[in-house]
N, C-alpha and C positions, 0 to 999 in steps of 0.2 A: 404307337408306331406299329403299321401293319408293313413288314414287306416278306412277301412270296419268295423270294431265295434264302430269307435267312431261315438256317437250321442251325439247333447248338442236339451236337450230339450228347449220349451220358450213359453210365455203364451206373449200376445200383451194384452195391457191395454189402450183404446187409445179411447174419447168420440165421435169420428169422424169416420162415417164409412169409408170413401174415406181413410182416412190413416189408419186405419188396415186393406185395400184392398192392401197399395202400399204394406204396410210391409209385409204381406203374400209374394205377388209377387215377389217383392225381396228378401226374404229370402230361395226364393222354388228354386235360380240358385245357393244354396251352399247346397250340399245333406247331410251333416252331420247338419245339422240344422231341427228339428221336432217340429212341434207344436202343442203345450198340450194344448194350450185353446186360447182363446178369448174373451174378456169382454169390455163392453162400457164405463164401471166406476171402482174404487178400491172395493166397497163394494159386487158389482156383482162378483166378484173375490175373495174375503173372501168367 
């Protein structure tokens, strides 16, 4: 299923920079996937 409007946003919450680096990268080879943020902890993200 290809359709051109759909976008699913996603925020990564993850204490480890090296996995919110993989996750970035593998999220950036599915184009309807956009990310709205990135935090080290839950409360930086509140």
């Amino acid at each position: 299923m290809d359709t051109p409007d759909l976008k699913i946003k996603y925020a990564v919450i993850d204490d480890d920079v090296i996995d919110r680096t993989v996750i970035d990268s593998e999220a950036k080879k599915f184009l309807f996937l956009q990310k709205a943020a990135s935090f080290s902890n839950p409360v930086e993200a509140l």
